[in-house]
N, C-alpha and C positions, 0 to 999 in steps of 0.2 A: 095345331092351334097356335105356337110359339111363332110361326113362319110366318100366317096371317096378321098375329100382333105387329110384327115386323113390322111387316111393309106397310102399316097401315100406318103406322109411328113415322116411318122413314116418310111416307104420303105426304103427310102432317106438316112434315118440318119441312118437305122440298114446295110446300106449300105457301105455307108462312113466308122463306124463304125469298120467293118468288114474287112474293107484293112487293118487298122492298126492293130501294133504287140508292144506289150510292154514286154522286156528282163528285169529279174533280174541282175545286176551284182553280183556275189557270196562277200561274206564279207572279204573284205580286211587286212591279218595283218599286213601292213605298218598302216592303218588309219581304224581302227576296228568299230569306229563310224557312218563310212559314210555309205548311204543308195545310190544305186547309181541304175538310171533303164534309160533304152533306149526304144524311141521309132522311131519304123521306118512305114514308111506309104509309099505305093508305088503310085508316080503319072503319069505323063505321060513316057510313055517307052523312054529312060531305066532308068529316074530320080527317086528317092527315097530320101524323106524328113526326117532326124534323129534328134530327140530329146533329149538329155542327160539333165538329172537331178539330180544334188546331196547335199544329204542333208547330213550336219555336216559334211562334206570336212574340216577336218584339212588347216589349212593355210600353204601353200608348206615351208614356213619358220620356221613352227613347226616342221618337222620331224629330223630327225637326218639320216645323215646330213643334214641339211639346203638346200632347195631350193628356186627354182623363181616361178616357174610356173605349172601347170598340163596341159600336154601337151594330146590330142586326138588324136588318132590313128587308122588308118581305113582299114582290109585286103580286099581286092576283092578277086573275085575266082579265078584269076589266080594268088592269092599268093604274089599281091603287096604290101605291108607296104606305107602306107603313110601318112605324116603329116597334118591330116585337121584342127589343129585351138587347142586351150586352151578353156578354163572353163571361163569363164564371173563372178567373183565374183561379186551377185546380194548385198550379204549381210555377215554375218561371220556366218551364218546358209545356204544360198541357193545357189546354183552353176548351168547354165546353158549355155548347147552347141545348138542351132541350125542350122543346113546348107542340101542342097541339094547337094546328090553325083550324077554324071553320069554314076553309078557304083552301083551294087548290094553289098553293104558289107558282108562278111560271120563272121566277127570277126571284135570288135572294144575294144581296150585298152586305159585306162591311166597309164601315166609316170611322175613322178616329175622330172622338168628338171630345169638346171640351163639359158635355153635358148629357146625361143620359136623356129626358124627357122630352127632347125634339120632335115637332111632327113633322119636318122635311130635313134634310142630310144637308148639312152644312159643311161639314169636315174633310180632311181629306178620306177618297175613295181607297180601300187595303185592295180590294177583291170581290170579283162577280163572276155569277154562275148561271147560266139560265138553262131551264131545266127541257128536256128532250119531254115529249108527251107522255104523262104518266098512264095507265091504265085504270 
């Protein structure tokens, strides 16, 4: 009975496991240091849970020019751009985004902006990812 529990646990988690998709963002020359990865996990239809993580994210006020914020950017498949949210500095080492789309994203960028509530990216471009076809 222990051996069933098992695997059935083990099932579960290679399961779980398996939905999710973790992207490289390629290396940045605005901010060369940062390490930046996404991940997306698809939960109930048609919602999908994304993860952004970045390490040694320059501070938006270190660059040249100067900015306020790192803004997150999210394309769906029919080619919308739209503004889902900034970076949460956890710490001057760690940066984190999480949110649920109602939307399959195919591409997600950051922008240094002087302003969070933009509806199109004016700033400079840190980093872009477009995403292999999720399942």
């Amino acid at each position: 009975m222990k051996s069933i529990n098992f695997f059935a646990i083990a099932a579960a988690v290679a399961l779980m496991i398996s939905c999710t998709e973790t992207f490289n963002f390629p290396i940045s020359e605005v901010t060369p240091a940062a390490d930046i990865t996404a991940e997306i996990k698809k939960e109930s239809e048609p919602n999908y849970l994304v993860t952004l993580e970045a390490n040694n994210l320059a501070a938006p006020e270190r660059l040249e020019p100067p900015m306020k914020i790192y803004v997150i950017w999210a394309v769906s498949k029919a080619g919308v751009v739209r503004n889902v949210g900034h970076f949460t500095q956890d710490n001057a080492v760690k940066s984190t985004y999480k949110a649920s789309f109602p939307y399959q994203p195919v591409e997600i960028f950051i922008t240094a902006e002087n302003q969070e509530g933009n509806c199109l990216p004016t700033g400079v471009e840190i980093s872009r990812v477009k995403f292999i076809k999720l399942n």
